[in-house]
N, C-alpha and C positions, 0 to 999 in steps of 0.2 A: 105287374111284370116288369122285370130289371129290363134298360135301354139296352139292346147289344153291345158290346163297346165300341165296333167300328162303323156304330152310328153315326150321321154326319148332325154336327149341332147346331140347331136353329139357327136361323137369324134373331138377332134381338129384336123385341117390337120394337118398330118405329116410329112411336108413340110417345114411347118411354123416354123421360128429361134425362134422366142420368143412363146411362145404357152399361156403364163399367161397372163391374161387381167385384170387390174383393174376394181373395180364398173364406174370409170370414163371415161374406154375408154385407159388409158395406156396401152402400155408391160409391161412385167415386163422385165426390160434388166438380170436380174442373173438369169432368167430361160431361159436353152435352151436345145431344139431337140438335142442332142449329133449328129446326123449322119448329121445335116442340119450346122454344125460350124467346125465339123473335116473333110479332106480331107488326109487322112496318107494309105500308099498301105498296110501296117501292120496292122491297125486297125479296122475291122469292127461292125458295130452296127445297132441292130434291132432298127425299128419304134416304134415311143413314147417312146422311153428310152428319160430319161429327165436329166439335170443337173443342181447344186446352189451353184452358187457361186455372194458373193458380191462385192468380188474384180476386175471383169470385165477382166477373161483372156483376153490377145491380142492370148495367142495361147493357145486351149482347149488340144491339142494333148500333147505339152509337160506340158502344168500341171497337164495332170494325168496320164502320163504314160512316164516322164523326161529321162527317158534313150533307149526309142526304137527309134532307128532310120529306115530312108525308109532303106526297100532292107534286114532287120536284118534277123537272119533265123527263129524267131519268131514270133506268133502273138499275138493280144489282140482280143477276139471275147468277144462280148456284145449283151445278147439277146434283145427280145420287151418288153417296157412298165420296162424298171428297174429305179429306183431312186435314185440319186447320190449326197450325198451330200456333201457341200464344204468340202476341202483337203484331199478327199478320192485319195490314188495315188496305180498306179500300179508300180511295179517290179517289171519289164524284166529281163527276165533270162541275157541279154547282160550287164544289170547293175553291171556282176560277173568280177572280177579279176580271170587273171590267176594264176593256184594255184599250176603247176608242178614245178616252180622255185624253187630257195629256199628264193623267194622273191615274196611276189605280190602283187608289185608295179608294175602299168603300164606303163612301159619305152615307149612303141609304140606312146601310144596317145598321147603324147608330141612330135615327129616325123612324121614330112607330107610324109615322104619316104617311113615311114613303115604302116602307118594306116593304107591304104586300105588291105594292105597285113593281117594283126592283125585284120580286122573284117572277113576278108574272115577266118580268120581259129578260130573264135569263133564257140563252140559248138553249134549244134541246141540242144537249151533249150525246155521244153514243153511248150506248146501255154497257155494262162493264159485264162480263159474261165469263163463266167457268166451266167449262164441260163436265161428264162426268170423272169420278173416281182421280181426281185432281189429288195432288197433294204438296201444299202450299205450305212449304218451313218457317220456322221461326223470326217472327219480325220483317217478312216480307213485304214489300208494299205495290199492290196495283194501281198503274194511274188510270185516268181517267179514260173510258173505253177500251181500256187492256179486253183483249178475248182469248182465253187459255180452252187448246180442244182438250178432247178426251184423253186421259190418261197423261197428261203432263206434271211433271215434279220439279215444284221452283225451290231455290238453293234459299237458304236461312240470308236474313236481307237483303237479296236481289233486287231489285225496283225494276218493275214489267211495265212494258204500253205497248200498243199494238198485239196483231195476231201471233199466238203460240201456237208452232203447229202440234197435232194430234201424238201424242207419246214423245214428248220432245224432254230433254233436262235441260233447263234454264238455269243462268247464274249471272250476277254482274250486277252492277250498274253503272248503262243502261243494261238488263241481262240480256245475253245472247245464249241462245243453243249450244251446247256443250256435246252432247251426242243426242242422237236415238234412242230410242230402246230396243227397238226392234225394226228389223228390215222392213222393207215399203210391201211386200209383199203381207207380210205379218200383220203391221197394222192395218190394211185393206180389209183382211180377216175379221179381226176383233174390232173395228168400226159394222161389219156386217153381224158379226154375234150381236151386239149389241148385249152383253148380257145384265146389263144394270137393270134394261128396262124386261124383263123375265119376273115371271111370279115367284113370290119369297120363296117357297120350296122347291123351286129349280133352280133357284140360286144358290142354297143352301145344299142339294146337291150335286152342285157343281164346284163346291168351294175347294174339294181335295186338287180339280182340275186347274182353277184359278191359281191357287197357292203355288201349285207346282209350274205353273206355265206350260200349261198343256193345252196350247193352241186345237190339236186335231181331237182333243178328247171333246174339247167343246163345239169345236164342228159339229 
């Protein structure tokens, strides 16, 4: 039996590495799942967060976050449903030089004797965090312990640190808040819907509400 046509249309599994389909039936290979291509003990990332990139990372993990390694005392957490686009990178707090010297230059990491010793006594940095349904432009750069809430949109190479507040547009560097999106009353709302975290099929039919900005349908 034919779908109705003003059926609402799935979510993509979330599973799925390539989630873009051509009219034709292709993937699209530079779109992918972020949680379904990275495997890193530091990194974690919520379902349908999505990434684009043309140049076909071999490694997702270090192209957008080059300087965290396993085991580092920091993380990178990424909420559901954010959009990421090519050469947006993180900076891990571990990306820092030692600064009590009266040099810092990193003698260690040139030395197999001393490196493990030299990550064991990096600082724990604060964790770099992305709320959900973020959407972070092109060639963006978070520094180290940047925290973006829910629903923020950073302007194509802005360079972020410290707290973004919740629905804010960022731009600059250093970026600053450009506007809102919505009154303080509005986003009180949709911090309480919370609908990211909703089962796929209440999601999917709610997505006409979503699209449209139908705060009270989603009430």
């Amino acid at each position: 039996m034919d779908k109705p046509k003003d059926a609402n249309p799935p979510l993509p599994d979330p599973t799925t590495r390539n989630p873009l389909v051509f009219p034709d039936g292709r993937a699209d290979p530079a779109t992918v799942f972020l949680n379904q291509v990275i495997d890193h003990p530091n990194i974690q990332i919520g379902d349908w967060t999505y990434y684009n990139d043309r140049r076909l990372p071999e490694d997702y993990a270090e192209t957008l976050a080059p300087y965290l390694f396993a085991g580092a005392p920091e993380y990178l957490r990424i909420g559901k449903f954010c959009q990421i686009a090519q050469g947006v990178q993180f900076i891990t707090a571990t990306a820092n030089h030692p600064m009590s010297g009266v040099s810092t230059y990193p003698f260690a990491v040139f030395d197999q004797t001393r490196l493990t010793g030299y990550r064991a006594e990096l600082p724990r940095g604060r964790d770099t965090v992305v709320g959900h349904d973020c959407w972070i432009g092109r060639e963006a750069v978070l520094l180290p312990g940047a925290e973006l809430g829910n629903g923020v949109i950073v302007a194509a190479r802005a360079v972020v640190r410290g707290q973004v507040p919740d629905y804010s547009v960022v731009a600059g560097n250093p970026a600053v808040v450009v506007r809102m999106r919505f009154a303080d009353g509005v986003i009180k709302q949709l911090q309480d819907i919370a609908w990211w975290d909703w089962p796929a099929d209440q999601i999917a039919r709610a997505i006409p509400a979503i699209e449209a900005g139908d705060v009270q349908a989603l009430l």
